[in-house]
TORKOL-4160 file (C-alpha; in steps of 0.2 Angstrom, whole numbers, padded with zeros to 4 digits, m for minus):
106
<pt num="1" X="0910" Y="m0917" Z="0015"/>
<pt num="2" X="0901" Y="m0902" Z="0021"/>
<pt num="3" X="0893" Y="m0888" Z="0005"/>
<pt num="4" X="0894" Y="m0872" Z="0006"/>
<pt num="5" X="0881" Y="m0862" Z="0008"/>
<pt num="6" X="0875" Y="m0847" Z="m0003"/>
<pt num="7" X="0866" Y="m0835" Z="0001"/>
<pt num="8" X="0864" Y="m0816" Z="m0008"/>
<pt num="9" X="0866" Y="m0798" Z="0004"/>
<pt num="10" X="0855" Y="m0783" Z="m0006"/>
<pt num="11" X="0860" Y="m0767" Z="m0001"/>
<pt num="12" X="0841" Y="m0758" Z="0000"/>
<pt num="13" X="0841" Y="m0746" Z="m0013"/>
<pt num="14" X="0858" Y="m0751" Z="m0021"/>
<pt num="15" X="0864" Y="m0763" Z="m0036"/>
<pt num="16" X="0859" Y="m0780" Z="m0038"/>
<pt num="17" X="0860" Y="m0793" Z="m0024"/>
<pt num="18" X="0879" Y="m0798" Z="m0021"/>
<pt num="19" X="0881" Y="m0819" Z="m0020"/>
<pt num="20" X="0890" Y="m0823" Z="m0004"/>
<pt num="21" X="0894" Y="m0838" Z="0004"/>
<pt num="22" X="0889" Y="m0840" Z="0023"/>
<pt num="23" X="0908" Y="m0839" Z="0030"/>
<pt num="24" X="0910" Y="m0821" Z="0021"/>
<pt num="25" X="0908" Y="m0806" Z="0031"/>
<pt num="26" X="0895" Y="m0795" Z="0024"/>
<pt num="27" X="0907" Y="m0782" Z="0022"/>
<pt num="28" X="0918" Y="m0792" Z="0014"/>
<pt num="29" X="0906" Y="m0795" Z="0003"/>
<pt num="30" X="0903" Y="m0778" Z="m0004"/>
<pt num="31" X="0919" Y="m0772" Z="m0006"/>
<pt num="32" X="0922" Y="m0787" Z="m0018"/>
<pt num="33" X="0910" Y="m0780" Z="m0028"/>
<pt num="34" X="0915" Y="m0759" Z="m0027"/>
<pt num="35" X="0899" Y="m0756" Z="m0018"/>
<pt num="36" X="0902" Y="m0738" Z="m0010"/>
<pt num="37" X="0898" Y="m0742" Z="0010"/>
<pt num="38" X="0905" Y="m0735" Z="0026"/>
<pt num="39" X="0920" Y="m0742" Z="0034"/>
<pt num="40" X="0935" Y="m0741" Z="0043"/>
<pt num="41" X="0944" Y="m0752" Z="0056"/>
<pt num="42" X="0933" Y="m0770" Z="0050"/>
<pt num="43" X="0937" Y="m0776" Z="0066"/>
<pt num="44" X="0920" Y="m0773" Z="0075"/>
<pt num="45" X="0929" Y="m0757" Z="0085"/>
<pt num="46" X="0925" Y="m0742" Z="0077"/>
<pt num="47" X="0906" Y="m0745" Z="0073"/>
<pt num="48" X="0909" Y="m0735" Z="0053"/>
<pt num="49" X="0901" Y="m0748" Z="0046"/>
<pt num="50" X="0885" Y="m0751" Z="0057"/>
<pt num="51" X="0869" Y="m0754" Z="0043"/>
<pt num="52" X="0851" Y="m0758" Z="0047"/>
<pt num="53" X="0847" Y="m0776" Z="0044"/>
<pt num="54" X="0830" Y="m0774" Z="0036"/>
<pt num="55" X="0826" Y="m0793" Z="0032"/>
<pt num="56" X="0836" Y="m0810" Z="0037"/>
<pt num="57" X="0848" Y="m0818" Z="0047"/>
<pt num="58" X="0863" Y="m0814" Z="0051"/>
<pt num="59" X="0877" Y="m0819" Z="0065"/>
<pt num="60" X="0889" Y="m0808" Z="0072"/>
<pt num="61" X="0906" Y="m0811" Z="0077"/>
<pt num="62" X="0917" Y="m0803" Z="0091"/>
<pt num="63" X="0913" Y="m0786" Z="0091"/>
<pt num="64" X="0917" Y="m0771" Z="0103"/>
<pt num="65" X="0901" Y="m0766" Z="0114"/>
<pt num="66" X="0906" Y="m0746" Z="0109"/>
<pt num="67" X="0903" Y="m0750" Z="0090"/>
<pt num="68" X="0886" Y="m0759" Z="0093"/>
<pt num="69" X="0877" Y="m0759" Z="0111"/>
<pt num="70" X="0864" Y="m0772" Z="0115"/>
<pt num="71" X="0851" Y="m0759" Z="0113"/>
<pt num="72" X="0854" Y="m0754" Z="0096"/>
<pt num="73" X="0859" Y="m0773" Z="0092"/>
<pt num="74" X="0839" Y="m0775" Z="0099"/>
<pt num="75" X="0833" Y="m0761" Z="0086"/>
<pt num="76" X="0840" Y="m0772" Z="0070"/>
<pt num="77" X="0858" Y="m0764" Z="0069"/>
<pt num="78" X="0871" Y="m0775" Z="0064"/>
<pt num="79" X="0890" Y="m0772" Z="0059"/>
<pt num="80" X="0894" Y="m0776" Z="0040"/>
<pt num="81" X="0912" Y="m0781" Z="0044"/>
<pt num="82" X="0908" Y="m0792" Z="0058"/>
<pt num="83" X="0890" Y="m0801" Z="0050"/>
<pt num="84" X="0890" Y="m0819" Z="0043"/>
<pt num="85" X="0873" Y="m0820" Z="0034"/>
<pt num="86" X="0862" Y="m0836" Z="0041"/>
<pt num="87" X="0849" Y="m0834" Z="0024"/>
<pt num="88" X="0846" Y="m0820" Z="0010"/>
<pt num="89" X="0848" Y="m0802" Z="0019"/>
<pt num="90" X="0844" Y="m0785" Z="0014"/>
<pt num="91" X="0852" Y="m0772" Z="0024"/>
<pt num="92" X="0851" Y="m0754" Z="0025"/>
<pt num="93" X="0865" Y="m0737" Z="0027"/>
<pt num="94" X="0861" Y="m0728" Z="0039"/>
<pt num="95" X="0858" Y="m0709" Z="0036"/>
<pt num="96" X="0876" Y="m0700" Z="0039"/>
<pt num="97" X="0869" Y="m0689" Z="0050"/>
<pt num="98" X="0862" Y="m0704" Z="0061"/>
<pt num="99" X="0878" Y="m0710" Z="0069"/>
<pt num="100" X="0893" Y="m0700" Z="0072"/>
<pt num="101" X="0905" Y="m0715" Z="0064"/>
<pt num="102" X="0897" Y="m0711" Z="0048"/>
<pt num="103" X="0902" Y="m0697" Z="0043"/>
<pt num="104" X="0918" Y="m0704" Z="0042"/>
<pt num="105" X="0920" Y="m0718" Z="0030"/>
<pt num="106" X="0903" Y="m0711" Z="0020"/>
């Protein structure tokens, strides 16, 4: 029988770590909890809910290359809706003015 991993996701500057398991998204995660964060499709499309991953690991599913490029993927972006943690994370918003997609759902 396999265990389930637990792991926690803070949100730098917010409430207390949220207690995730490794097969929920990050997203997921926060919105079980009424933590205000962008978002919109949680498909990995629209790129709303794009956060700076400050400390951990993370996986990422399928995602659309216009929500996250490589580049920015490189620079420690992740997307909230499509990030599985791997260990503890802290993440970051981004500022609203700092990505278009933002404005949006923020």
């Amino acid at each position: 029988m396999v265990s389930k991993r637990v792991f926690q996701v803070k949100l730098f500057g917010g409430p207390a770590p949220i207690v995730l398991d490794s097969k929920e998204f990050i997203l997921v995660a926060l919105m079980r909890r009424n933590v205000k964060f962008p978002y919109a499709c949680q498909n990995g499309v629209c790129g709303t809910c794009k956060c700076q991953l400050i400390a951990g690991e993370v996986v990422l599913n399928s995602y659309s290359e216009s929500a996250l490029t490589a580049y920015e993927y490189e620079q420690g972006l992740i997307l909230a809706c499509r990030a599985r943690v791997l260990s503890d994370v802290i993440i970051g918003k981004l500022e609203p003015d700092s990505d278009p997609a933002h404005r949006a759902g923020d």
